[in-house]
C-alpha positions in Angstrom: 1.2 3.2 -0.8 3.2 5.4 -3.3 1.4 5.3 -6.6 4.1 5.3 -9.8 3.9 8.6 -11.7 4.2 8.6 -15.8 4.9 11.3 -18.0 2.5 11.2 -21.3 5.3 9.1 -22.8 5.0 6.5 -20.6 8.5 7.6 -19.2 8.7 7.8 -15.4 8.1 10.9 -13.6 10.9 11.2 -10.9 9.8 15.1 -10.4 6.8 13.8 -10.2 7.5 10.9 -7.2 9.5 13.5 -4.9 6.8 15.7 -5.2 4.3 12.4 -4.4 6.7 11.7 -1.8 6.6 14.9 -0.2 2.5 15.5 -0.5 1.9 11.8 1.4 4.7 12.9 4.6 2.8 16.6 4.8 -0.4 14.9 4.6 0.8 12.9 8.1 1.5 9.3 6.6 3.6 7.3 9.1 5.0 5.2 6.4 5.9 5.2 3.0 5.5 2.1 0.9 6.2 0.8 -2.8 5.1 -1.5 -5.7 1.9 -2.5 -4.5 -0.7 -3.4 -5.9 -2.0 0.1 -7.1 1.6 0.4 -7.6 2.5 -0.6 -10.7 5.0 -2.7 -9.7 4.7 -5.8 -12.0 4.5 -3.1 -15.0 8.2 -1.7 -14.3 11.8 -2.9 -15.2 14.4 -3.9 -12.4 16.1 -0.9 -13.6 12.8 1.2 -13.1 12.5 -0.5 -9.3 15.7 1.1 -8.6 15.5 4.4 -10.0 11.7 4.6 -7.9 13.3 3.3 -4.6 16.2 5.3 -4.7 14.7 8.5 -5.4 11.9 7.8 -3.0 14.5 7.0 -0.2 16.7 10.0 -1.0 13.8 12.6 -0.7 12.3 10.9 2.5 16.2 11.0 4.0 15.4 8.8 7.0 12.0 10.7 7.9 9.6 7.5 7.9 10.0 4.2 7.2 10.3 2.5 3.9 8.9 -0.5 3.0 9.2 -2.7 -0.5 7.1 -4.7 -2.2 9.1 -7.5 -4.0 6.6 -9.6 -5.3 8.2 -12.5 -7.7 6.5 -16.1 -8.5 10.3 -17.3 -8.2 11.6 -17.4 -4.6 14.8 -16.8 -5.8 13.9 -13.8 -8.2 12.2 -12.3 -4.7 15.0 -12.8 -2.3 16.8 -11.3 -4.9 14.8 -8.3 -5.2 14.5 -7.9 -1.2 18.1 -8.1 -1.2 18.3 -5.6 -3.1 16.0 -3.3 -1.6 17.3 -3.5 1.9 20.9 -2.4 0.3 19.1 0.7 -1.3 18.2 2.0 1.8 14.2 -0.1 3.0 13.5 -0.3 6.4 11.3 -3.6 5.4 9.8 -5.2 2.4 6.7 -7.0 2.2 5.4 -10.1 -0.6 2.4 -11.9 -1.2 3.1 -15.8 -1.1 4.3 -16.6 -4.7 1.7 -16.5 -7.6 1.6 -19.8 -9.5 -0.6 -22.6 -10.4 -1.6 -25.0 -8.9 -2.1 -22.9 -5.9 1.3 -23.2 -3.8 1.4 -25.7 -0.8 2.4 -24.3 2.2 5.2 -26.0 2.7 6.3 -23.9 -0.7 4.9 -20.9 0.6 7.1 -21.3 4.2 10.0 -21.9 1.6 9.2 -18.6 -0.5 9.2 -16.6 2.9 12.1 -18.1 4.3 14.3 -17.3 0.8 13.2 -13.9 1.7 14.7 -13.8 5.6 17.7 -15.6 4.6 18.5 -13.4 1.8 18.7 -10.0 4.4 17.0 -11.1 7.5 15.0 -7.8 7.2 11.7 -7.3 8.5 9.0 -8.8 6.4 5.5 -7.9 5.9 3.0 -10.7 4.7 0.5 -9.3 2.2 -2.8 -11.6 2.2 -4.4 -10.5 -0.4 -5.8 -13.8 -2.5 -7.6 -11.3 -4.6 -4.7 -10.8 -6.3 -2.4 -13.8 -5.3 -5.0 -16.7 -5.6 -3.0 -17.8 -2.9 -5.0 -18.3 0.5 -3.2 -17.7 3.6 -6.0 -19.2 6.1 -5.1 -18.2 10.1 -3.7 -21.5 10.8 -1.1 -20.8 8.1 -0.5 -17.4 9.0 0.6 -18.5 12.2 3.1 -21.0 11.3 4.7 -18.8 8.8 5.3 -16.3 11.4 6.3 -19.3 13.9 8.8 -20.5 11.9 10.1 -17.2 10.1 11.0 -14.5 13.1 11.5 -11.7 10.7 8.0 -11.6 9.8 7.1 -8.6 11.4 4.1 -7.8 10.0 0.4 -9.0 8.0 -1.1 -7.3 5.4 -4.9 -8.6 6.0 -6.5 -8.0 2.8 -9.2 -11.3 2.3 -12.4 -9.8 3.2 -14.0 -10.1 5.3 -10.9 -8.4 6.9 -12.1 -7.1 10.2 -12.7 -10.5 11.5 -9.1 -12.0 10.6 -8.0 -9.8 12.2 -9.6 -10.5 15.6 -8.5 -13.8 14.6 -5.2 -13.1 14.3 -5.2 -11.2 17.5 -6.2 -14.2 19.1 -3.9 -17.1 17.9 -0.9 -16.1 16.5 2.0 -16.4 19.0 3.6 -13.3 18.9 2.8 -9.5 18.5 2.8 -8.0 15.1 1.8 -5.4 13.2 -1.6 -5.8 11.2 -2.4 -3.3 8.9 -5.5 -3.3 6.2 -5.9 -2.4 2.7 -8.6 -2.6 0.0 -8.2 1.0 -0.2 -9.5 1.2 3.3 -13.3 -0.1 2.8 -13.1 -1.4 6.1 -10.7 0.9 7.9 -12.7 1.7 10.8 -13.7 -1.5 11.3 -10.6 -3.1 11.0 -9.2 -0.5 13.6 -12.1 -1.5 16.3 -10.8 -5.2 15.3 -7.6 -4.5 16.7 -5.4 -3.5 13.6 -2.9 -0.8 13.9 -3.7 0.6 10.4 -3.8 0.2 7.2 -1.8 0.9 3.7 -3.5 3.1 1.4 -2.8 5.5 -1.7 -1.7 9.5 -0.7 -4.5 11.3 -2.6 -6.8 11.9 0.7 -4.1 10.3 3.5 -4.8 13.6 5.6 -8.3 12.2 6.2 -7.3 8.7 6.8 -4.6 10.2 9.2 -7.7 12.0 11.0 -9.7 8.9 11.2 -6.4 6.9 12.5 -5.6 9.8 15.0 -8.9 10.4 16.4 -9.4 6.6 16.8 -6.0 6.4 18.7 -7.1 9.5 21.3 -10.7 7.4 21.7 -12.7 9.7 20.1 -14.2 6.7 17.7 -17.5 9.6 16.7 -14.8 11.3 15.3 -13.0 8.7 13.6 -16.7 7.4 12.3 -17.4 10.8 10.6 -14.3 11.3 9.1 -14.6 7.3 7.7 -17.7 8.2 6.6 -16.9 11.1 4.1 -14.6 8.9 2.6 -17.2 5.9 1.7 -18.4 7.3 -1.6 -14.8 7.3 -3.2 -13.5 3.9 -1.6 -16.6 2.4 -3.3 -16.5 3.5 -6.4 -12.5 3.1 -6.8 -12.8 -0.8 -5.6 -10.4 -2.6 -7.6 -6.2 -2.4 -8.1 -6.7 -1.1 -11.7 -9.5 1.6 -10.9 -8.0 2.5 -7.4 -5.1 3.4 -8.8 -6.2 5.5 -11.9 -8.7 7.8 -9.5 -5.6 8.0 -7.2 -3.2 9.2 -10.0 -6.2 11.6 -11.1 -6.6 13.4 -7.4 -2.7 13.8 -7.2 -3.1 15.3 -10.6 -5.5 17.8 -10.0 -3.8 18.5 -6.7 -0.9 19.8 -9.0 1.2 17.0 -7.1 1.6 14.5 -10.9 1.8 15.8 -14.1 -0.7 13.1 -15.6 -3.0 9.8 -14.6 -1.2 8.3 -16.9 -1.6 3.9 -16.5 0.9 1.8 -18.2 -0.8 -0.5 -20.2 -2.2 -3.6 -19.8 -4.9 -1.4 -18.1 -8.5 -0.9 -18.1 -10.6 2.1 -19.7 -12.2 5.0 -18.4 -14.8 6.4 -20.3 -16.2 10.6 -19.7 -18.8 9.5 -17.7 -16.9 7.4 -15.3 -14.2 10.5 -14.8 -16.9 13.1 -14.5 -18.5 10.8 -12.1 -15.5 10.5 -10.2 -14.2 14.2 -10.3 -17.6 15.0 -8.8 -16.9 12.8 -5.9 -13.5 13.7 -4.9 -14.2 17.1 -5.0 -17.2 16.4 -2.2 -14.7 15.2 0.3 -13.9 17.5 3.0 -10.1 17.8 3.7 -8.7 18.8 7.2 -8.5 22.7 7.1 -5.2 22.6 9.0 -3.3 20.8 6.3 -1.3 22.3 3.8 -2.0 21.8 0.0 -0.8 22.1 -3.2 1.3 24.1 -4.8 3.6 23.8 -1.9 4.3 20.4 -3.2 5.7 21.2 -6.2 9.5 20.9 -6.2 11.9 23.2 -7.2 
């Protein structure tokens, strides 16, 4: 999940997203995504959305799959954006249910997601995440929405407790689909062990996330567990959108992939002791030894 890069101006980085782009597909990511939650998204322009996507497709040129977050409280506004998206070159886009209040019935929230097949009949990934939506997508739900709209293709199972909607899911819904995890991975391993096929995170450490999701896939789960486990101390303390994806922005930074940590505003403060804090505990997780780092990022 592609953080979005600022100069010091506030100005987008484009240097700085190819070079993001480029860090997360050397780092082993299997899929690139954008405007999430740690994204940005709802701080950019439709102008901005384009630039982003483009550039991001043109440097990935087909390598992994793109998928694009076109979260809109209008149904119309989304299709529009998914529209859009698909033309510029996603392989899928994803949406929570639309944000509004009172909380949306789900006969409205079938509506939103049908707008969104009818508008490019690409795949769509359903991001549950009532955190951020106040919108709850119980099981029951889930699986009528992907009853009734066949390009869903995907859940994004991010109301914790995750692990066991996901068994959940697993169990009822009618169909195979792809269930991936979030949070910034809190429960990752768990989730994995719960039957998800993985999870959407930001690039700054996605070599070690790729270690856990490789060494769970070969059944070595001691493996998976150890690599999970160095990773703990810096999912907790980043826990939050806001706070994920400043300590995100400030790894890629000192990796020398971003020029700055830069957060559009409205944001939240970080004061010395909270960035000292965290530089000490980024700097404590072990990387694989057998992946390339920085500055063979930098672009030309």
């Amino acid at each position: 999940m592609l953080v979005t890069p600022f100069l010091d101006s506030g100005a987008l980085d484009l240097p700085g997203l190819v070079d993001q782009t480029e860090f997360a597909i050397r780092l082993g990511a299997t899929g690139l995504a954008l405007f999430g939650l740690a994204g940005e998204g709802f701080k950019l322009s439709e102008a901005e959305r384009e630039s982003l996507l483009e550039t991001v497709v043109a440097v990935n040129a087909g390598r992994l799959p793109v998928i694009t977050a076109v979260d809109h409280a209008g149904s119309l506004a989304a299709a529009a954006r998914a529209e859009r998206a698909m033309a510029l070159g996603s392989a899928a886009v994803m949406a929570m249910p639309p944000m509004v209040s009172p909380e949306p019935s789900p006969d409205a929230i079938l509506h939103h997601f049908r707008a969104l097949e009818a508008a490019t009949a690409a795949p769509i990934v359903v991001q549950d995440a009532p955190a951020a939506s106040n919108v709850r997508l119980p099981v029951d739900l889930l699986r009528r929405l992907t009853d009734e709209v066949p390009a869903i293709a995907g859940i994004k199972v991010e109301a914790p407790p995750t692990p066991p909607k996901v068994v959940a899911l697993r169990k009822q819904l009618d169909r195979e689909l792809i269930l991936y995890g979030g949070r910034g991975g809190i429960a990752h391993l768990t989730e994995l062990l719960a039957g998800a096929d993985g999870t959407m995170v930001g690039p700054a450490y996605i070599d070690v996330f790729t270690a856990i999701w490789r060494a769970f896939a070969t059944g070595d789960t001691a493996s998976a567990r150890r690599h999970f486990t160095t990773l703990l101390p810096a999912i907790a303390f980043a826990e939050g959108n806001d706070l994920y994806a400043r300590t995100q922005k400030m790894m890629l930074r000192d990796e020398g992939v971003i020029s700055s940590d830069l957060m559009r505003n409205p944001t939240g403060a970080m004061d010395t002791v909270m960035r000292e804090e965290w530089s000490r505990i980024a700097a404590a997780i072990p990387r694989p030894t057998s992946t390339p780092r920085a500055p063979s990022y930098r672009s030309s």
